[in-house]
Steps between C-alpha positions, in 0.01 A plus 500: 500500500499823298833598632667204449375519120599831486900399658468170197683589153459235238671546164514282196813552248376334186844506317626339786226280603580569860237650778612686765317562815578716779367604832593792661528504918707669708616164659681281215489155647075569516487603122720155454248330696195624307641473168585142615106437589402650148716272288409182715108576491538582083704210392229311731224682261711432199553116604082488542448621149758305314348190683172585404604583150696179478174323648218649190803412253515126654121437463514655159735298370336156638188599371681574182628140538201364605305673156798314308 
């Protein structure tokens, strides 16, 4: 696993708003397919927390309704 993080380049241009990541391999269709895994499994992660965040702000704003 330490070699693959060591092959992973993630970069965040704030002007741009735009992260870039890149994996270096010697065989270009396998970085493809592992940068391919790593966006799939984070915008899974990212999905999770916006649902829970969207969950906690649901039941805060019945129980705001509910006070009212």
């Amino acid at each position: 696993m330490e070699i693959y993080n060591k092959r992973l380049i993630i970069s965040y241009d704030e002007l741009s708003r735009t992260l870039d990541i890149t994996f270096l391999h010697t065989d270009p269709q396998r970085a493809k397919e592992i940068l391919s895994f790593i966006i799939v499994q984070a915008e899974k992660k990212l999905n999770m927390y916006d649902k829970e965040n969207g969950n906690k702000l649901l039941d805060y704003i019945k129980s705001q309704e509910k006070r009212n």
